[in-house]
Legacy VTK file of the C-alpha trace (Angstrom):
# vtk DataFile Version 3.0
C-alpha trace
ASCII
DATASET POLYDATA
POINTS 103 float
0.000 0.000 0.000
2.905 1.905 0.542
3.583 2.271 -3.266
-0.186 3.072 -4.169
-1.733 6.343 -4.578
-5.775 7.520 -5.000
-6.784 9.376 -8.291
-10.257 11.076 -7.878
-12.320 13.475 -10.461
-11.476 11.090 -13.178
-13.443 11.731 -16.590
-15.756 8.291 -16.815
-14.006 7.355 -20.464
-10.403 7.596 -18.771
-9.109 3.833 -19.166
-6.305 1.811 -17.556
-3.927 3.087 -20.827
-4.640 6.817 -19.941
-3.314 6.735 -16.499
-0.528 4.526 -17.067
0.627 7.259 -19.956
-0.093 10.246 -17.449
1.767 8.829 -14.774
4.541 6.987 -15.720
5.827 10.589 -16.035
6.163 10.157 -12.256
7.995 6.493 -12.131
7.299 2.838 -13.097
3.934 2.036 -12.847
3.171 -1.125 -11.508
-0.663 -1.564 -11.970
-3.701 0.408 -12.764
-7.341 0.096 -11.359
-10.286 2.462 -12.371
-12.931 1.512 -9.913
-16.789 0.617 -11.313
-20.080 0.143 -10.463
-20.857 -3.708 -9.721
-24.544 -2.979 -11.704
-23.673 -1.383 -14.624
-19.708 -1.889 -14.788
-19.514 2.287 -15.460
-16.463 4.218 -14.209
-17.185 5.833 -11.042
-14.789 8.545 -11.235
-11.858 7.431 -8.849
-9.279 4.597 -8.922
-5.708 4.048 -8.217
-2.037 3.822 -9.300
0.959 1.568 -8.096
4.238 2.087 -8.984
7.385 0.347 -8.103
8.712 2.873 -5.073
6.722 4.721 -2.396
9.563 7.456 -3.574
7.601 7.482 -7.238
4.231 7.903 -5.827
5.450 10.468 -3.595
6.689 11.899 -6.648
3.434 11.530 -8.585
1.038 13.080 -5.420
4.011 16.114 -5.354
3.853 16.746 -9.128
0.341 15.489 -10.652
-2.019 16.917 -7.785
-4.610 18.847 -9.211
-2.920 18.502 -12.751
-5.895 17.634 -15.224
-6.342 15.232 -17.599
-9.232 14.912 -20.172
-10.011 17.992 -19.179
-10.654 17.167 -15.196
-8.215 18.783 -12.322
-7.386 15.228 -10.655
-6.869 15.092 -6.870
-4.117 12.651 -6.157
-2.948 11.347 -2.864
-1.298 8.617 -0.966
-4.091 5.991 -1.122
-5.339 4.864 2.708
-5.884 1.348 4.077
-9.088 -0.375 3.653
-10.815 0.137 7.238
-11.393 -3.650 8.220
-15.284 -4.495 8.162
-18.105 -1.832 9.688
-19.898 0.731 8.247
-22.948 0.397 6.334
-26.069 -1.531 6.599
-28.573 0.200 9.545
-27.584 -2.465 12.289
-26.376 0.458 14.462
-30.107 1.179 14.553
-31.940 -1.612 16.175
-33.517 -1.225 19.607
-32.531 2.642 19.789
-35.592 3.988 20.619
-36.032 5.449 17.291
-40.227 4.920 16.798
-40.131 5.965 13.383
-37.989 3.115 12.157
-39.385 -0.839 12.585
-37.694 -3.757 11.640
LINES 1 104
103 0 1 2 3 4 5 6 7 8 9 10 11 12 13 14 15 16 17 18 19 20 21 22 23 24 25 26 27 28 29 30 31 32 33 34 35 36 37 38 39 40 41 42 43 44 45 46 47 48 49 50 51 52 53 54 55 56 57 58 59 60 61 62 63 64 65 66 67 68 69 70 71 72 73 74 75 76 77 78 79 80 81 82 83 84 85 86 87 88 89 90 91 92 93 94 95 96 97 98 99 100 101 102
C-alpha cells in the first residue's frame, strides 16, 4: 500500500492506458485500477495507481495533484488502508428507541 496512490475526479471514459501514460511521467507504474459500479460496470470517477517505489508515488502526489487530464483537475494522494469491516447496513439502529424506524 505503501507504493499506491488515490486518483479522484477522473473523466468516466479515462481507461487503464490513460493513467498509465499520465503517470509513468512520475515512475514505473506497476498496476492500474479504475474503480466501477458492480450494476452497470460504469467508471465511477476514482481509482488508483501503483508504482514500483513509495519514492515514485510520492513523486506523482508532489507533481500530478490537481494537474488535469481529459479535461478534469485530478486530486491525487497517498491511497489509505481499507478500514477492516463496519460501516454500512442500519444495524447500528436496532432497539434505539427510534419509533419511526421498525424492523
Amino acid at each position: 500500500m505503501k507504493n499506491k496512490i488515490y486518483v479522484g475526479n477522473l473523466s468516466l471514459d479515462s481507461t487503464k492506458e490513460d493513467l498509465e501514460q499520465f503517470f509513468s511521467s512520475a515512475g514505473t507504474v506497476k498496476e492500474v485500477l479504475i474503480i466501477q459500479d458492480r450494476d452497470t460496470g460504469r467508471s465511477k470517477g476514482f481509482g488508483f495507481v501503483t508504482f514500483a517505489t513509495r519514492q515514485e508515488a510520492n513523486n506523482a502526489v508532489e507533481t500530478l495533484n490537481g494537474h488535469e487530464l481529459q479535461s478534469r483537475s485530478l486530486k491525487v494522494s497517498m491511497a489509505k488502508e481499507k478500514s477492516p469491516a463496519g460501516g454500512g447496513g442500519h444495524f447500528g439502529h436496532f432497539n434505539k428507541g427510534n419509533s419511526r424506524h421498525r424492523y
